[in-house]
Gaussian input, Z-matrix of N, CA and C with variables (Angstrom, degrees):
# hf/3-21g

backbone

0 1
 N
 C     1     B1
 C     2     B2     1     A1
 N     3     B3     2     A2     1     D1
 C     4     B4     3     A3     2     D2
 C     5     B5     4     A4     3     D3
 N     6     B6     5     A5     4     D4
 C     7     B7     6     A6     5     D5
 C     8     B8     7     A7     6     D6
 N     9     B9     8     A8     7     D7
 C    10    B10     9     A9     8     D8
 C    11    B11    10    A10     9     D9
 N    12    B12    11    A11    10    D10
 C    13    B13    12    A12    11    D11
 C    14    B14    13    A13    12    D12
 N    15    B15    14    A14    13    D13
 C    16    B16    15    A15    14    D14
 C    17    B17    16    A16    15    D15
 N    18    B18    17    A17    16    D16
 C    19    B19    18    A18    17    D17
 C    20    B20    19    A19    18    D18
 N    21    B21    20    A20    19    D19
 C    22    B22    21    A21    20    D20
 C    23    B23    22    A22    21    D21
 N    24    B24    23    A23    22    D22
 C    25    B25    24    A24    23    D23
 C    26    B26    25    A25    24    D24
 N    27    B27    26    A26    25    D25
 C    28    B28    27    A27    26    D26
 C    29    B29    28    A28    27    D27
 N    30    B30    29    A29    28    D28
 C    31    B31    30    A30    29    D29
 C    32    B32    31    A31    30    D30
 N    33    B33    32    A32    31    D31
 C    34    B34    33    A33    32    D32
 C    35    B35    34    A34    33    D33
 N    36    B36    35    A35    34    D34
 C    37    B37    36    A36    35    D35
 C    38    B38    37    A37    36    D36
 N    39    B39    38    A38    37    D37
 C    40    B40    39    A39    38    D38
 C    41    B41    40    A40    39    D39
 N    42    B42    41    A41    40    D40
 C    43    B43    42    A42    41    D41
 C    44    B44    43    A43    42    D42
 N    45    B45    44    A44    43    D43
 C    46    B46    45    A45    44    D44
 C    47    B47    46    A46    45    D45
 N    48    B48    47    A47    46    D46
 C    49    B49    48    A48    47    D47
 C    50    B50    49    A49    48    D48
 N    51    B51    50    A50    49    D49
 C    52    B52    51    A51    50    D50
 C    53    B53    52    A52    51    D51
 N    54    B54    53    A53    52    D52
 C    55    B55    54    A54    53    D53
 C    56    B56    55    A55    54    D54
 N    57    B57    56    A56    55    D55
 C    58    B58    57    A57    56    D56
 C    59    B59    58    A58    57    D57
 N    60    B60    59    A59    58    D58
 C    61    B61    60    A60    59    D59
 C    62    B62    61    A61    60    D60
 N    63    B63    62    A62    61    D61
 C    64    B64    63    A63    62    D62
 C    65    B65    64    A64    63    D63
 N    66    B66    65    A65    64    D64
 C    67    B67    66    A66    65    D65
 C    68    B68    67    A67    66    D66
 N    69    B69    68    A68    67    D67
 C    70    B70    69    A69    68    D68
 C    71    B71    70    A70    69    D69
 N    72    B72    71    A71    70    D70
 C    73    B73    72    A72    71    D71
 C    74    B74    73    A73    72    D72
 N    75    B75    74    A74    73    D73
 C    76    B76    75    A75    74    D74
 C    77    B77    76    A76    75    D75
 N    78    B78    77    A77    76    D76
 C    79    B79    78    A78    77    D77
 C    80    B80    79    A79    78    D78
 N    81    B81    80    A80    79    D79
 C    82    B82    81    A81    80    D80
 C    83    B83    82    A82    81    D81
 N    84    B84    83    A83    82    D82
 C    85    B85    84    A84    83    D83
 C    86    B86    85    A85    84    D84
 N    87    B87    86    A86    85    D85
 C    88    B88    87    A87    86    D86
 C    89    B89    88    A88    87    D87
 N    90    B90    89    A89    88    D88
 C    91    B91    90    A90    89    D89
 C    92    B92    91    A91    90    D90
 N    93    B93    92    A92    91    D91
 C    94    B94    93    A93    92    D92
 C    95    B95    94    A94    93    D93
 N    96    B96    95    A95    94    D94
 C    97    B97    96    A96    95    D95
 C    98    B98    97    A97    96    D96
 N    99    B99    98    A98    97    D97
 C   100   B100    99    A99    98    D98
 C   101   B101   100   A100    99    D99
 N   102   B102   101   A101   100   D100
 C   103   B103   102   A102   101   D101
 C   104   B104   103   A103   102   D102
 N   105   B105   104   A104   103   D103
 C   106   B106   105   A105   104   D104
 C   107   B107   106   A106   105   D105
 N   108   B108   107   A107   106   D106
 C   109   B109   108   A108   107   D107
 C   110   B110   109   A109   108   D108
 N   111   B111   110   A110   109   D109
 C   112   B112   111   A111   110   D110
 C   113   B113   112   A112   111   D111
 N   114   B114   113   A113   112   D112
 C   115   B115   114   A114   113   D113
 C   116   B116   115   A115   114   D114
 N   117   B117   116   A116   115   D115
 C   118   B118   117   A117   116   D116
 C   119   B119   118   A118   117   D117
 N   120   B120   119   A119   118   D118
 C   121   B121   120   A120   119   D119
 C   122   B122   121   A121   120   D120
 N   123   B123   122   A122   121   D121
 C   124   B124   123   A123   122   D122
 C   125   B125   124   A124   123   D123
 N   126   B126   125   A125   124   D124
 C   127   B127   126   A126   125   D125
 C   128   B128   127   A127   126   D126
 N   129   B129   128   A128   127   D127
 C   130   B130   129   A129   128   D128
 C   131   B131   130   A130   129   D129
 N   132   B132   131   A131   130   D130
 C   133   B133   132   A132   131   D131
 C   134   B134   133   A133   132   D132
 N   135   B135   134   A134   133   D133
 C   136   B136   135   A135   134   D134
 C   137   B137   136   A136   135   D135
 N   138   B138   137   A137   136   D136
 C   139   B139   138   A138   137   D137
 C   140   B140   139   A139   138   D138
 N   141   B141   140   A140   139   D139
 C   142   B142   141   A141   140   D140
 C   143   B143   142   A142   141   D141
 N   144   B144   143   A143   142   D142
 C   145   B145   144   A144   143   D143
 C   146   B146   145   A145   144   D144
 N   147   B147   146   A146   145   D145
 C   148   B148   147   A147   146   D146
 C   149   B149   148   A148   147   D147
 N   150   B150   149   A149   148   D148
 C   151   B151   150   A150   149   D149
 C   152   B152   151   A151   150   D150
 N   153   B153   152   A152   151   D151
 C   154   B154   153   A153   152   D152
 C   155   B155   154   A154   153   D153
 N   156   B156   155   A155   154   D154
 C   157   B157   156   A156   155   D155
 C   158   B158   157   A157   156   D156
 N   159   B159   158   A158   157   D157
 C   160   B160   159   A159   158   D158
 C   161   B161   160   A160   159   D159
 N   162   B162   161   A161   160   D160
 C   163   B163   162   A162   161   D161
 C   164   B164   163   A163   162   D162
 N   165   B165   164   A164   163   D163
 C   166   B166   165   A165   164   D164
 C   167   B167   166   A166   165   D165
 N   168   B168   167   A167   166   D166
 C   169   B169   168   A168   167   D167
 C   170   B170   169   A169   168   D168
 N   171   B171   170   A170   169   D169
 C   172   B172   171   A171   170   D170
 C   173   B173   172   A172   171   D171
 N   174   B174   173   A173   172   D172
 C   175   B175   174   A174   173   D173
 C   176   B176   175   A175   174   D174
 N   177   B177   176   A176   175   D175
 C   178   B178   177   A177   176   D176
 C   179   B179   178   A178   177   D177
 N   180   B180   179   A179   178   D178
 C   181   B181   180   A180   179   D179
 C   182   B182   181   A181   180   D180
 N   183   B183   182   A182   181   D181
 C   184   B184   183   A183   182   D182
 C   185   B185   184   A184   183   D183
 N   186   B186   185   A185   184   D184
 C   187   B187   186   A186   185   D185
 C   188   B188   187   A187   186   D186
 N   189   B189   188   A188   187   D187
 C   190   B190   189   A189   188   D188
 C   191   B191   190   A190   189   D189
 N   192   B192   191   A191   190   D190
 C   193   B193   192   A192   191   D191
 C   194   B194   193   A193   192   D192
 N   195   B195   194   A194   193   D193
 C   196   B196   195   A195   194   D194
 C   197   B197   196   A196   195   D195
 N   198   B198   197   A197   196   D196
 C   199   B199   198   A198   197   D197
 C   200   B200   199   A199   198   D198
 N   201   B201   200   A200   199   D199
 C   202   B202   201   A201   200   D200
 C   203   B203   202   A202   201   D201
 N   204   B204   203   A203   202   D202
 C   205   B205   204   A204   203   D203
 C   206   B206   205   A205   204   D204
 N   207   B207   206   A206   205   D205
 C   208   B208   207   A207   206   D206
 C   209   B209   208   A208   207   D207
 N   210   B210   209   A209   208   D208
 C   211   B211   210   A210   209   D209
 C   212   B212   211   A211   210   D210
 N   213   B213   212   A212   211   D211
 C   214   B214   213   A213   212   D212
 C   215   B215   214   A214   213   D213
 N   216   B216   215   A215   214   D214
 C   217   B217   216   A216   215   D215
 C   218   B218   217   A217   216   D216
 N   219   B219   218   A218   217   D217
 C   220   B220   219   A219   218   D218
 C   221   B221   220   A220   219   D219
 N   222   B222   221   A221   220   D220
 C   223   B223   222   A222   221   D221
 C   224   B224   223   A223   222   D222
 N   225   B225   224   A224   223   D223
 C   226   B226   225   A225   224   D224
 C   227   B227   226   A226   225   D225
 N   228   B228   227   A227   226   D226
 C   229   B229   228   A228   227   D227
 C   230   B230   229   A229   228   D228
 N   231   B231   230   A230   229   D229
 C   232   B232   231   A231   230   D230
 C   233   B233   232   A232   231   D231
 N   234   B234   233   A233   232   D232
 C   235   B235   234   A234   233   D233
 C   236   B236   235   A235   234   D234
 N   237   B237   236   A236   235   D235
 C   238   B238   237   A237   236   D236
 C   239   B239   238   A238   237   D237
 N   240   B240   239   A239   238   D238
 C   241   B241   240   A240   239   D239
 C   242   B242   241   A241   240   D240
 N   243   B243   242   A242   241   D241
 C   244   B244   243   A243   242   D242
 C   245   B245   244   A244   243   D243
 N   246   B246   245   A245   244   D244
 C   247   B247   246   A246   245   D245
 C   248   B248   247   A247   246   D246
 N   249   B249   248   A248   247   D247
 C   250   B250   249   A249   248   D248
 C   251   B251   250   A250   249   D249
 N   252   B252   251   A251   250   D250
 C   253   B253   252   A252   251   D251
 C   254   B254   253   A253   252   D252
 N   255   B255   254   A254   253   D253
 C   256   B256   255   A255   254   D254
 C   257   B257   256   A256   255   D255
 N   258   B258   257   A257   256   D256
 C   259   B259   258   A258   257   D257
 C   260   B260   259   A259   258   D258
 N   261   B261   260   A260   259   D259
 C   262   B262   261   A261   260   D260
 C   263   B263   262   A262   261   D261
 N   264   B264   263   A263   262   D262
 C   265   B265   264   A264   263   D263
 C   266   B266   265   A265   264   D264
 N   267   B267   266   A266   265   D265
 C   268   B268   267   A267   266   D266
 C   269   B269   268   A268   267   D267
 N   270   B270   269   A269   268   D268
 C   271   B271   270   A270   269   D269
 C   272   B272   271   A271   270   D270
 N   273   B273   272   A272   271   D271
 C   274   B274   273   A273   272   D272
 C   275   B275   274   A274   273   D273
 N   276   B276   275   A275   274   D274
 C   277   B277   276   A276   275   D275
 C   278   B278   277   A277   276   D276
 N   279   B279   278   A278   277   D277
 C   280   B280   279   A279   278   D278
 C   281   B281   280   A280   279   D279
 N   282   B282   281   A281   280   D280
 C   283   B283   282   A282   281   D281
 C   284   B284   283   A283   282   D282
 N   285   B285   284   A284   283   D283
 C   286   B286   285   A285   284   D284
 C   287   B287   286   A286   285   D285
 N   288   B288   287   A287   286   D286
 C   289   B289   288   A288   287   D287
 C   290   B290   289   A289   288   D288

   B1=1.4596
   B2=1.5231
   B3=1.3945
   B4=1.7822
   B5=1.5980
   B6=1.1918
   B7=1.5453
   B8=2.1886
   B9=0.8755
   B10=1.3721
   B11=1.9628
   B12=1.3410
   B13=1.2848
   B14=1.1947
   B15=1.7129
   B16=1.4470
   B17=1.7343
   B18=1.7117
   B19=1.8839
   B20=1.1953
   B21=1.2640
   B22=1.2849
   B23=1.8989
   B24=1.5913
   B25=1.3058
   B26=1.4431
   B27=1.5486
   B28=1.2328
   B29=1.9414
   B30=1.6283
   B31=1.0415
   B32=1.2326
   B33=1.1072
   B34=1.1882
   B35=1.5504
   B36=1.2921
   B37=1.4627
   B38=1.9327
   B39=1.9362
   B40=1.2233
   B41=1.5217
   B42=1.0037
   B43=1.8951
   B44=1.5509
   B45=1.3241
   B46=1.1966
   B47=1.8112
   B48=1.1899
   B49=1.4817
   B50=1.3037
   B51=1.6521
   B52=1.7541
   B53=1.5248
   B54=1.4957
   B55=1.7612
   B56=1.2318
   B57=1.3541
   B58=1.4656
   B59=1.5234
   B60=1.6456
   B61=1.3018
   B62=2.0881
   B63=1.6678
   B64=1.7565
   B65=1.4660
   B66=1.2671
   B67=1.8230
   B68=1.4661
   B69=1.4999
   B70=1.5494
   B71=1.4212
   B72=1.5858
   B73=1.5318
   B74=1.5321
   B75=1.5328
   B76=1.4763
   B77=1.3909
   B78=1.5029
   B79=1.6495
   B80=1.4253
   B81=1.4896
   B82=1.5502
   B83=1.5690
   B84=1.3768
   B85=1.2708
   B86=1.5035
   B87=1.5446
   B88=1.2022
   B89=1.2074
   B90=1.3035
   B91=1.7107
   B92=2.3381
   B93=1.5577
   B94=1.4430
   B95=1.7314
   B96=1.3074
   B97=1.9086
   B98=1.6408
   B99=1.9033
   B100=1.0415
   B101=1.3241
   B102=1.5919
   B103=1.4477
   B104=1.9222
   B105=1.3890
   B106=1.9332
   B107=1.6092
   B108=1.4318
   B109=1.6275
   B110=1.6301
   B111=1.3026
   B112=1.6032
   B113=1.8314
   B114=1.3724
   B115=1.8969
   B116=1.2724
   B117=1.3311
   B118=1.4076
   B119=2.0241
   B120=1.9139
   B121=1.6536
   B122=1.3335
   B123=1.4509
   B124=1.8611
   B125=1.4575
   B126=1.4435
   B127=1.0399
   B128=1.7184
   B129=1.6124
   B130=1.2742
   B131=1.7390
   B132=1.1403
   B133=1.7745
   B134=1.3955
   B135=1.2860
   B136=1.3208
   B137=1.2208
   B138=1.5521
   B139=1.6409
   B140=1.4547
   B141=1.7485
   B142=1.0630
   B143=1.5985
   B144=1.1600
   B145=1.2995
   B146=1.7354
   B147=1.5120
   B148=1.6861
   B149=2.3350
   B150=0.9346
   B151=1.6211
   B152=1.6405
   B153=1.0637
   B154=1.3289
   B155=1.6593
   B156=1.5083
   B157=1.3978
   B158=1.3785
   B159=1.4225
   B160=1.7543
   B161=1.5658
   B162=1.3631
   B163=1.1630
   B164=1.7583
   B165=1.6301
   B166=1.6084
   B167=1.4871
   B168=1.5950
   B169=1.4588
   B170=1.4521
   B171=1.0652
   B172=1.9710
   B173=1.6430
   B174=1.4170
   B175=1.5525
   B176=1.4609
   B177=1.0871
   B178=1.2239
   B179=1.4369
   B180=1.2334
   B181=1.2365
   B182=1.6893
   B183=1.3044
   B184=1.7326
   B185=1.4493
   B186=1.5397
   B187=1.2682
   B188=1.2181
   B189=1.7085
   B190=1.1512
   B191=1.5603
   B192=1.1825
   B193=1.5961
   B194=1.7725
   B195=1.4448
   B196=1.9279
   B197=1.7415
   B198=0.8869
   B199=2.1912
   B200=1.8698
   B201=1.1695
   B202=1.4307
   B203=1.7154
   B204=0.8694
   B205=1.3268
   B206=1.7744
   B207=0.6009
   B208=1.6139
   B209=1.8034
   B210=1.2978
   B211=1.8344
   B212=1.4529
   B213=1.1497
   B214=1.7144
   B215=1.3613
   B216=1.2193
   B217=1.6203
   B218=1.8707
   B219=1.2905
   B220=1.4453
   B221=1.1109
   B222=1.6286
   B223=0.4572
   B224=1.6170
   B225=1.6047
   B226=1.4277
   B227=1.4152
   B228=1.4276
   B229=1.5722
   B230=1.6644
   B231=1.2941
   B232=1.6430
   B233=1.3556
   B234=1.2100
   B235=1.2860
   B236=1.4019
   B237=1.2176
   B238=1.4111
   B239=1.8826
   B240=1.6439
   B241=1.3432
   B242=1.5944
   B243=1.5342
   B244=1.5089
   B245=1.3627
   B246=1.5250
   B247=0.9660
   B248=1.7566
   B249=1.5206
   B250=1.6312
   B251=1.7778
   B252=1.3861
   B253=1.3865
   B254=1.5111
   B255=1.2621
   B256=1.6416
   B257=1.7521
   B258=1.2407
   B259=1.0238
   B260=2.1601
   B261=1.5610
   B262=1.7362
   B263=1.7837
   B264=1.3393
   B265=1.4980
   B266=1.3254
   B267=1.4458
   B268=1.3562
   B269=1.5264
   B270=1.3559
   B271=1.2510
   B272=1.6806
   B273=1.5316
   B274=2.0390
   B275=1.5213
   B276=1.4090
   B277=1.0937
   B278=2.1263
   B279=0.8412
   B280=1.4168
   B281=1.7016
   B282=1.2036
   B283=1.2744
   B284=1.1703
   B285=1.8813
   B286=1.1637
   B287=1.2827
   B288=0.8980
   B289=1.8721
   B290=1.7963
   A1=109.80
   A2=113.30
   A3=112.62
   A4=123.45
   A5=97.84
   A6=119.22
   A7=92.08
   A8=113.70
   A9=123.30
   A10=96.26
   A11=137.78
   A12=107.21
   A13=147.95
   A14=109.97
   A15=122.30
   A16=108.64
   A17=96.34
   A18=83.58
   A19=121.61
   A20=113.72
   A21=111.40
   A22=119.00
   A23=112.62
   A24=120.84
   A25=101.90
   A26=119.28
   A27=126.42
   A28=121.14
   A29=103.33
   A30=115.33
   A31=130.91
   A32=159.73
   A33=163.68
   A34=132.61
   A35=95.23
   A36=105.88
   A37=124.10
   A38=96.68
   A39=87.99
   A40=118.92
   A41=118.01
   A42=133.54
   A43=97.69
   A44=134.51
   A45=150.80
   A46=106.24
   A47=120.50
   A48=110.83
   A49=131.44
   A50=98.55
   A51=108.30
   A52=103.33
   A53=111.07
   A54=126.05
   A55=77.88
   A56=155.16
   A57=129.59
   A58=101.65
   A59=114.02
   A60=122.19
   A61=96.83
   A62=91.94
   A63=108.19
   A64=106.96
   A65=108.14
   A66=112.30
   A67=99.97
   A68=107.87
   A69=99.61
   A70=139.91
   A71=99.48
   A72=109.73
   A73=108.44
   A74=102.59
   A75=90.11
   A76=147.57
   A77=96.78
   A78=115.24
   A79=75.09
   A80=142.29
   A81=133.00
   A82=104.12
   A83=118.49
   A84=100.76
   A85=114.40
   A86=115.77
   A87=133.47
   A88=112.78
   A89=99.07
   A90=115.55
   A91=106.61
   A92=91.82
   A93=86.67
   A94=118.32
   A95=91.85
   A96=100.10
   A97=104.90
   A98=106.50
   A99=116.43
   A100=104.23
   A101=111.07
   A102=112.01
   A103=99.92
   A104=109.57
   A105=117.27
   A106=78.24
   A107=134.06
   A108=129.06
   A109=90.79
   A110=117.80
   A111=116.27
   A112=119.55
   A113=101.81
   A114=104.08
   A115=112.97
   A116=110.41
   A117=102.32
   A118=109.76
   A119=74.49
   A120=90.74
   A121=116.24
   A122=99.98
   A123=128.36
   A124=111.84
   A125=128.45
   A126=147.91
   A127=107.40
   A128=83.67
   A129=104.38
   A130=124.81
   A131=90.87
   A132=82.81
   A133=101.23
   A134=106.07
   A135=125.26
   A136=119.40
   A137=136.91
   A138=125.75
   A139=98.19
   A140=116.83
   A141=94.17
   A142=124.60
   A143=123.12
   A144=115.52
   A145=123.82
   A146=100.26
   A147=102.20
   A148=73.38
   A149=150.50
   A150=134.51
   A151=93.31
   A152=127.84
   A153=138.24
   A154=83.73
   A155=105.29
   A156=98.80
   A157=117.15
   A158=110.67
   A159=111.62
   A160=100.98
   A161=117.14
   A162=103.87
   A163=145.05
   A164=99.01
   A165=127.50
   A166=111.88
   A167=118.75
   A168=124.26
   A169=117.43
   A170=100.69
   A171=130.11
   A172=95.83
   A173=72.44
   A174=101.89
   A175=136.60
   A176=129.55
   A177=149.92
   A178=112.70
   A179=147.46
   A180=148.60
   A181=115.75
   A182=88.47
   A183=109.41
   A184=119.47
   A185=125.50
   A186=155.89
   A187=106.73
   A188=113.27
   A189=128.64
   A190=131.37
   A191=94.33
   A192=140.47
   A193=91.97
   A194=89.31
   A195=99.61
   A196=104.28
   A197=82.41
   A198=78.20
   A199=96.34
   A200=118.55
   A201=128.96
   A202=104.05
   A203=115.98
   A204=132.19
   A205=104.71
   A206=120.99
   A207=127.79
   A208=110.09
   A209=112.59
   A210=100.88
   A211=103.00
   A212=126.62
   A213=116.00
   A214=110.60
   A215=109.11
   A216=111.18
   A217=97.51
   A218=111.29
   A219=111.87
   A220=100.66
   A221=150.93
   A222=131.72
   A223=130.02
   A224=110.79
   A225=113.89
   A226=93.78
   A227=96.46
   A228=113.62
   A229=94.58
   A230=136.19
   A231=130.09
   A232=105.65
   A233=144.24
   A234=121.47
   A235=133.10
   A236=91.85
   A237=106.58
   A238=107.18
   A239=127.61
   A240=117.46
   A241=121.37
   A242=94.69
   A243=90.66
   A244=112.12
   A245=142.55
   A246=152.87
   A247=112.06
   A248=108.40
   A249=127.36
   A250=97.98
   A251=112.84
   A252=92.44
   A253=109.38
   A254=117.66
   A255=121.50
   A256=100.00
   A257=130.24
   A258=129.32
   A259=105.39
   A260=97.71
   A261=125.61
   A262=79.25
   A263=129.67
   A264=133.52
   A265=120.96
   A266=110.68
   A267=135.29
   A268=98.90
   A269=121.62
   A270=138.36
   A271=114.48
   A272=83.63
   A273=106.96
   A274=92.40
   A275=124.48
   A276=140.34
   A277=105.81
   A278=108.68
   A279=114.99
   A280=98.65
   A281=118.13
   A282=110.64
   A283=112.43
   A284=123.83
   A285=129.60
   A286=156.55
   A287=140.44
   A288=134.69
   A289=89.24
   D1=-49.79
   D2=165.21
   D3=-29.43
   D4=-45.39
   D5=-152.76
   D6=-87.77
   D7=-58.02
   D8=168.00
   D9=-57.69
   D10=-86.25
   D11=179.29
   D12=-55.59
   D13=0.11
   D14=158.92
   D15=-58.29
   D16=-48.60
   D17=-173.13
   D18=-83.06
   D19=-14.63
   D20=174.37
   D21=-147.30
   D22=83.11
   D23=-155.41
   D24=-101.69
   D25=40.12
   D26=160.29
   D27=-117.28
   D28=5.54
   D29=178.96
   D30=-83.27
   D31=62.19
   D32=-177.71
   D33=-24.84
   D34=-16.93
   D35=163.70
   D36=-74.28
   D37=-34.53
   D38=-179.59
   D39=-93.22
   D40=-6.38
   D41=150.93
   D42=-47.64
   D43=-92.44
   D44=166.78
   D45=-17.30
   D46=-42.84
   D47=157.55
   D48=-67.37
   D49=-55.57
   D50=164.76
   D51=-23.22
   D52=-72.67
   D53=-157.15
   D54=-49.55
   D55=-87.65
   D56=-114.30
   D57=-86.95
   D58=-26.76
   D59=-165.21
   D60=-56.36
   D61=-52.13
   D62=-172.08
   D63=-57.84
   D64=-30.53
   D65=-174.64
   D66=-67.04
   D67=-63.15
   D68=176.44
   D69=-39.67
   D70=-16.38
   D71=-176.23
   D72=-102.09
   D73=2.13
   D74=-161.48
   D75=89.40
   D76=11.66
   D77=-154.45
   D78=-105.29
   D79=101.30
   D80=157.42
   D81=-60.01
   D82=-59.89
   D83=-149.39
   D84=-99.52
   D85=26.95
   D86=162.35
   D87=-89.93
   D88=-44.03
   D89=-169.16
   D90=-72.81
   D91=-29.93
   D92=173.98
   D93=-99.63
   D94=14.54
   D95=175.55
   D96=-84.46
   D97=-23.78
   D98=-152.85
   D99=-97.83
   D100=-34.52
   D101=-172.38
   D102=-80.36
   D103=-8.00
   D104=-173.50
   D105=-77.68
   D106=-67.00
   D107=-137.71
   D108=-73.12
   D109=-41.82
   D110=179.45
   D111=-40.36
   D112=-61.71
   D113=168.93
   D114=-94.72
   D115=33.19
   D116=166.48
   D117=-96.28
   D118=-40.88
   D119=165.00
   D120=-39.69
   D121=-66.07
   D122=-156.84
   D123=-131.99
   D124=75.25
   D125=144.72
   D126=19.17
   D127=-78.62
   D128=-170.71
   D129=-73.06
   D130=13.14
   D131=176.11
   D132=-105.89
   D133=100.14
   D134=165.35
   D135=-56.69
   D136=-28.68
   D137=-179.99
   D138=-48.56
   D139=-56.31
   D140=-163.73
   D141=-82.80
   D142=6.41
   D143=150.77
   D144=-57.84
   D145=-49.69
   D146=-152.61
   D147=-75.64
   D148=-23.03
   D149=-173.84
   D150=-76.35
   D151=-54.49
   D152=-160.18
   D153=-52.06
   D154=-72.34
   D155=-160.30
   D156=-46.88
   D157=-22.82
   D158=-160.85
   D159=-91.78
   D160=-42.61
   D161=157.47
   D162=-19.66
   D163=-72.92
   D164=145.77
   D165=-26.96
   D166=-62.68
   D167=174.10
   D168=-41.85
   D169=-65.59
   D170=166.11
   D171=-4.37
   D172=-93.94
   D173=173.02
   D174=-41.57
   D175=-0.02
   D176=-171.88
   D177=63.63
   D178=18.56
   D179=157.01
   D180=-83.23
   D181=72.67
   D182=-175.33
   D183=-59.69
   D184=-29.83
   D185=-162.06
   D186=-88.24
   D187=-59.25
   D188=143.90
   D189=-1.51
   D190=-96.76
   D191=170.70
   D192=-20.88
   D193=-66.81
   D194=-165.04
   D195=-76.30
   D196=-26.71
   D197=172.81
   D198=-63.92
   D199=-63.03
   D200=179.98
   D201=-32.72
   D202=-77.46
   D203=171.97
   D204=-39.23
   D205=-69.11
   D206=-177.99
   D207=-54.92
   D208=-39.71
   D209=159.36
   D210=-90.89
   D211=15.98
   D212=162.29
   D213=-89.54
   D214=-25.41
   D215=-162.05
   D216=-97.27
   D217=-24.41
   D218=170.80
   D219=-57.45
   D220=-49.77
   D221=-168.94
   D222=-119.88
   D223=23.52
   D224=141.28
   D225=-156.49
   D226=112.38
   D227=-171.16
   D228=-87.93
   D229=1.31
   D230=164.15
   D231=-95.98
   D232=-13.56
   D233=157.78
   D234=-57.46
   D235=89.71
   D236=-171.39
   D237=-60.40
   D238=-24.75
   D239=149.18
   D240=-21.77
   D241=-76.81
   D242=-161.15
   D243=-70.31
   D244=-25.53
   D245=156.27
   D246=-21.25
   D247=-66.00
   D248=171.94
   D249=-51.14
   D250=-62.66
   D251=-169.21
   D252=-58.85
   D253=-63.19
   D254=-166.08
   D255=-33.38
   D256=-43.19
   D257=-162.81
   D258=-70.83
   D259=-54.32
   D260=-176.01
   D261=-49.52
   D262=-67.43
   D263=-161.11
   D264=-53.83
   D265=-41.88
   D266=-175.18
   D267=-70.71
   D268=-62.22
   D269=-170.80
   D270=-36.65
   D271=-35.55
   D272=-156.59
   D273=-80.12
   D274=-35.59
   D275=-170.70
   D276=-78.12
   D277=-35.28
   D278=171.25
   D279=110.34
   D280=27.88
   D281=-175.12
   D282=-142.20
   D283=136.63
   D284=167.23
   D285=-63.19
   D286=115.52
   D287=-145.62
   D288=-110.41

């Protein structure tokens, strides 16, 4: 994945791999540097918001999680994904969205 975002470190897809690759290892805060450079690229790619957020969830950064979700949805307010989670997250939390 290094070697692919060396040639081309405007892609957002291979950030968005990194993150899951780093999550798998356990690397949180590699893995969330990676899923930040991913929509920083591309706004609009919501997967990696609604993973980012669930990640965060995972992890017990519940607050987190729903902030994540909430600049995902700014900026695709039809993803009806992140919409379901913010609500499932909120819910878990005792609070209404």
């Amino acid at each position: 994945i290094k070697k692919a975002i060396s040639l081309d470190d405007e892609d957002p897809d291979y950030y968005f791999s990194q993150a899951h690759i780093l999550e798998k290892l356990d690397r949180f805060t590699e893995s969330e540097e990676a899923y930040k450079n991913a929509v920083e690229i591309d706004p609009f790619l919501w997967e990696a918001y609604a993973d980012w957020a669930n990640m965060n969830f995972e992890a017990g950064l519940k607050n987190e999680a729903i902030s994540i979700l909430y600049e995902g949805i700014e900026y695709n307010p039809e993803a009806h994904q992140l919409l379901y989670r913010l609500s499932s997250y909120s819910h878990s939390l005792g609070n209404l969205v």
